[in-house]
C-alpha positions in Angstrom: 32.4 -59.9 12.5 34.3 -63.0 10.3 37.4 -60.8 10.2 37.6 -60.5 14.2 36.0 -63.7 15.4 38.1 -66.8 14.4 36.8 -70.7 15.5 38.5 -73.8 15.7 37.4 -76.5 13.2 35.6 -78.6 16.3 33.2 -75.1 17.2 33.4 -74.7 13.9 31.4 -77.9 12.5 29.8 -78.1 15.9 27.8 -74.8 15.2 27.3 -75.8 12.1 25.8 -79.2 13.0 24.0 -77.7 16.0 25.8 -79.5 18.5 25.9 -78.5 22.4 28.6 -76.0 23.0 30.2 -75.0 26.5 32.3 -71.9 26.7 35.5 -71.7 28.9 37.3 -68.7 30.3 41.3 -68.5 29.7 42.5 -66.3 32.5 42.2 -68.7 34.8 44.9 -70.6 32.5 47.2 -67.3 32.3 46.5 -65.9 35.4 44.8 -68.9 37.6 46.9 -71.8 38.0 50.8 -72.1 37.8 52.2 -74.0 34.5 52.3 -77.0 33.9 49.2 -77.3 35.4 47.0 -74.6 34.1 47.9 -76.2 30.5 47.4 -79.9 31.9 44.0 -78.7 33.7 42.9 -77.0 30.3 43.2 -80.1 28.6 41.2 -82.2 31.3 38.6 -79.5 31.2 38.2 -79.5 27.1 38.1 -83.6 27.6 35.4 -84.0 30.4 33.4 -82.0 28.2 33.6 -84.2 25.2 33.3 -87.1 27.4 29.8 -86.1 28.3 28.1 -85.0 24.9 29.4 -81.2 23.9 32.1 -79.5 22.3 34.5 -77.3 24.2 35.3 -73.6 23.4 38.2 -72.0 25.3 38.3 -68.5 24.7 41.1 -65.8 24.1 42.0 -62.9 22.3 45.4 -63.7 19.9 46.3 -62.2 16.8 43.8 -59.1 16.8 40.8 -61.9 16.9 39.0 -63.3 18.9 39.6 -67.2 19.3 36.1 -69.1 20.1 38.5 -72.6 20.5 42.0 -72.9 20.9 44.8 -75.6 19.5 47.0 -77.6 21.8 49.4 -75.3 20.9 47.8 -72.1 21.4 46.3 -73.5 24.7 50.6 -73.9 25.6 51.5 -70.8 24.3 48.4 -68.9 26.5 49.6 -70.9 29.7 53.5 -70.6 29.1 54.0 -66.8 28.1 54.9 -64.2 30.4 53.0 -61.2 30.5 49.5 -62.4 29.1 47.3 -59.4 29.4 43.5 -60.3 31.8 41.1 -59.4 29.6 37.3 -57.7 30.7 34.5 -55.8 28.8 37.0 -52.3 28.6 40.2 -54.2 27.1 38.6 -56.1 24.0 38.9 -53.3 21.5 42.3 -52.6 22.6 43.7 -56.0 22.9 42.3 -56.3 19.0 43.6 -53.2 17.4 47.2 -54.2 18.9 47.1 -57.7 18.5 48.4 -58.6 21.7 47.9 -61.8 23.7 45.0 -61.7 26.0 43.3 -64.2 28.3 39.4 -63.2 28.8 38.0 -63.1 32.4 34.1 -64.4 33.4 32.8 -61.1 32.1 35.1 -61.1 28.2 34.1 -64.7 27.5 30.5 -64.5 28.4 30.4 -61.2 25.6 32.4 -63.5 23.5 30.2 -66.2 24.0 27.1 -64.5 23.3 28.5 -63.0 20.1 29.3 -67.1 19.2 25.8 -67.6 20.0 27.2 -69.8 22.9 24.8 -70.1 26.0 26.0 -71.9 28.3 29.9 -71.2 30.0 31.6 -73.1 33.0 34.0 -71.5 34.9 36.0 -72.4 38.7 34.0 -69.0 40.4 33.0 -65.9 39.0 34.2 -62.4 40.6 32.0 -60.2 43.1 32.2 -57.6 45.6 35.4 -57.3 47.1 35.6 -57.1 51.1 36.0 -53.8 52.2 34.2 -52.4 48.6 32.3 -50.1 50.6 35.6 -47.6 50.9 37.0 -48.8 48.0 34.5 -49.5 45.3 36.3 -52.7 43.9 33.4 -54.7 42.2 34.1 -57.5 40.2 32.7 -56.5 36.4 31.2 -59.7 36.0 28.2 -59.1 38.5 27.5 -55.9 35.7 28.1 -58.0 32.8 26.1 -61.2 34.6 22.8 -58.2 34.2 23.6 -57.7 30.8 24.6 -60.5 28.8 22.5 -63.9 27.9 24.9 -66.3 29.1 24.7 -69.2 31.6 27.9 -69.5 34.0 28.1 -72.2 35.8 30.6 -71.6 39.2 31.3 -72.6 42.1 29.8 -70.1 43.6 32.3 -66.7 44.2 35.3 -67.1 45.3 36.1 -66.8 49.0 38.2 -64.2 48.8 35.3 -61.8 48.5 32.3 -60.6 50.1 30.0 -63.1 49.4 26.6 -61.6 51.2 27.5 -58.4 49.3 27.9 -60.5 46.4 24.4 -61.8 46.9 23.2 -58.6 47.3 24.4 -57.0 44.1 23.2 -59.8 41.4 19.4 -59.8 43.2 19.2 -56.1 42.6 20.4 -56.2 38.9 18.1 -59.1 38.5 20.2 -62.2 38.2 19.5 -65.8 38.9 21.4 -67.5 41.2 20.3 -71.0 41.2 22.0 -73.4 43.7 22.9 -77.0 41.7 21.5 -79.4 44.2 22.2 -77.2 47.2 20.2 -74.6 48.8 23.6 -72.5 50.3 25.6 -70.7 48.0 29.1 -72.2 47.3 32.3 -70.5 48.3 34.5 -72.0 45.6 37.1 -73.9 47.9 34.0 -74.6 50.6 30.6 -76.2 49.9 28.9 -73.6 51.8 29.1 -69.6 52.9 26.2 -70.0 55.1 24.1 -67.6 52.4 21.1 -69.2 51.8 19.6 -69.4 47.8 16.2 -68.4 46.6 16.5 -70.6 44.3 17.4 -74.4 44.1 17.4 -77.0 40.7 18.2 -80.6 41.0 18.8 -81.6 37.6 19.9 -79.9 34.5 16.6 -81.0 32.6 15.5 -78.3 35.0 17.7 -75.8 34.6 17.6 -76.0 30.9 14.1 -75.1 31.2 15.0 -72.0 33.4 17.0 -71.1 31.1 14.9 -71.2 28.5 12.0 -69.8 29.7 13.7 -66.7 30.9 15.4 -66.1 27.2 12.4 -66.8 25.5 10.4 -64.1 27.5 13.3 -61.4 26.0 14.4 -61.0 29.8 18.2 -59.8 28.9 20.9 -61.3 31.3 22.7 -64.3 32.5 22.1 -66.9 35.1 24.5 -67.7 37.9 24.7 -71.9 38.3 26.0 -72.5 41.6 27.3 -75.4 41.5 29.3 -76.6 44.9 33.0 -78.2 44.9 32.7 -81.8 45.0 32.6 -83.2 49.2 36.1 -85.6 49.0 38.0 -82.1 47.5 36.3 -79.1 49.9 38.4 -77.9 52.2 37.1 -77.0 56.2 35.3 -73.6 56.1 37.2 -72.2 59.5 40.8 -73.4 57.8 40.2 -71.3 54.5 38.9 -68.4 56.1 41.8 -68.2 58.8 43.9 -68.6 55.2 42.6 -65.7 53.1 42.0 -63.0 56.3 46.0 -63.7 55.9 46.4 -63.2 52.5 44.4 -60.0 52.8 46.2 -58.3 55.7 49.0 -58.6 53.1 47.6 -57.5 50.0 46.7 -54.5 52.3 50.1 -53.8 53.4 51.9 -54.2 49.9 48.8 -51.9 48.3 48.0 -54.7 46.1 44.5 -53.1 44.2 42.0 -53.6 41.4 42.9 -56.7 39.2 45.8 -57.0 40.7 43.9 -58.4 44.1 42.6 -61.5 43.1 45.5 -63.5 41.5 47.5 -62.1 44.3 45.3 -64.0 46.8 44.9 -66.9 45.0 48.9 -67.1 44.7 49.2 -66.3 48.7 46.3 -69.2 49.5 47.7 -71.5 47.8 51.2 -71.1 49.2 49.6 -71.0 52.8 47.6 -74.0 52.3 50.4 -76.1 51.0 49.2 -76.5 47.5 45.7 -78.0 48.9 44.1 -74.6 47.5 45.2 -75.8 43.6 44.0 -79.1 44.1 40.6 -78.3 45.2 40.7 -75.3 42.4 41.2 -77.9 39.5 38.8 -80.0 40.8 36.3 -77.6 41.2 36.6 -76.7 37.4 35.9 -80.3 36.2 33.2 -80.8 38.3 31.7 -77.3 36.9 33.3 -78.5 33.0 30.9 -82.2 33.6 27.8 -80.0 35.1 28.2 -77.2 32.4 28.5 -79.9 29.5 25.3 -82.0 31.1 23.4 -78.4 30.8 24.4 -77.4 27.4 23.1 -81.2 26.3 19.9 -80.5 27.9 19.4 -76.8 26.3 20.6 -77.6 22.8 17.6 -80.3 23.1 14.9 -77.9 23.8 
């Protein structure tokens, strides 16, 4: 494992010390958000983290290794080069053996995470059932690694582009928490609410370290969806968004956009139609999640 996993000197000596970690994800720098401001929201991200007690862990795949922390400069290099290859469960072998650049998506970092011994992972939203799955079978790998892999994420719910009742649907039957952060409705990403109610509700992340804890210790395998909803001042109106996306799928649908080709697509055609509003609430969205995530990792590493 030492010859494939590489850490930065800060995960480094904060393993070694025991320190609270929180992974983060690094398509949505490469594939996410356009440059500068993928790089500049990285930075914020890794900062709000330190700023409330843990250490920050951006995760990619450079060099044939995996990289559990990135330098300022590989952080530029991920959100600046053309061509950077999204990374889930079936791409890690390959993207190692040919030593090609690759940004890891929900479902890469939380298997990167777990083999760092990392627990806890904040995200912007994790990936689900796409609408219309039911002809065309597009389903987010996350939900399947979410059942498998002991790793907290903690999202702004799934993003709006996707069939979020569906969504719902999928993670009870493979037996996955979703826990709503002070909210009983799951979040849509860009919307506090999808009008799916939540079985389960935590108001503190005391709490929800306990959850967490409880449900590891018992050797029940899996992860735990945080729901954690976009901050009020930064939602935008549920009707607006929704008018938004139908939009940006009719179009995906007539240019035969597919697979994981669909979801930086619509996020690229949302955020034109909505002016730029859509990034704004997206980088938001992620600090709030980075600030919740790094609260949670301080309250596990103390149990």
């Amino acid at each position: 494992m030492t010859s494939i996993i590489s850490y930065s000197t800060e995960v480094q000596q904060a393993l070694e010390g025991k320190k609270p970690i929180v992974a983060l994800e690094s398509t949505i720098i490469s594939h996410g958000m356009p440059y500068p401001q993928n790089v500049e929201t990285a930075r914020m991200v890794e900062q709000i983290i330190r700023d409330n007690g843990a250490v920050p862990a951006t995760i990619a795949i450079m060099d044939g290794k995996i990289k559990i922390g990135l330098s300022k400069e590989e952080l530029e290099l991920l959100g600046n080069t053309p061509g950077v290859a999204k990374v889930s469960r079936r791409d890690i072998g390959q993207l190692i053996a040919t030593k090609k650049i690759g940004a890891t998506t929900v479902a890469a970092t939380m298997i990167c995470a777990e083999l760092a011994g990392i627990r806890i992972f904040a995200t912007g939203g994790i990936g689900g059932v796409h609408r219309g799955a039911e002809t065309t079978m597009d389903i987010s790998a996350d939900l399947e690694e979410l059942s498998n892999t002991g790793v907290a994420v903690v999202c702004a719910g799934a993003k709006s582009i996707l069939d979020i009742g569906l969504t719902l649907e999928y993670l009870e039957t493979k037996g996955v928490p979703v826990i709503g952060f002070q909210t009983d409705d799951m979040p849509a990403f860009y919307t506090r609410s999808s009008g799916f109610d939540l079985t389960f509700r935590s108001d503190n992340a005391v709490e929800l370290a306990q959850v967490l804890k409880a449900k590891w210790d018992l050797g029940i395998k899996g992860g735990v969806v945080i729901a954690n909803p976009i901050p009020a001042e930064h939602a935008l109106e549920e009707s607006f968004i929704n008018g938004i996306i139908a939009l940006a799928m009719a179009e995906a649908n007539e240019n035969g956009i597919s697979g994981k080709e669909v979801t930086p697509f619509l996020l690229g055609k949302v955020k034109e139609l909505t002016e730029g509003k859509s990034l704004v609430a997206n980088i938001e969205l992620v600090k709030h999640n980075a600030k919740v995530g790094a609260e949670l990792a301080v309250a596990y590493n103390q149990l």
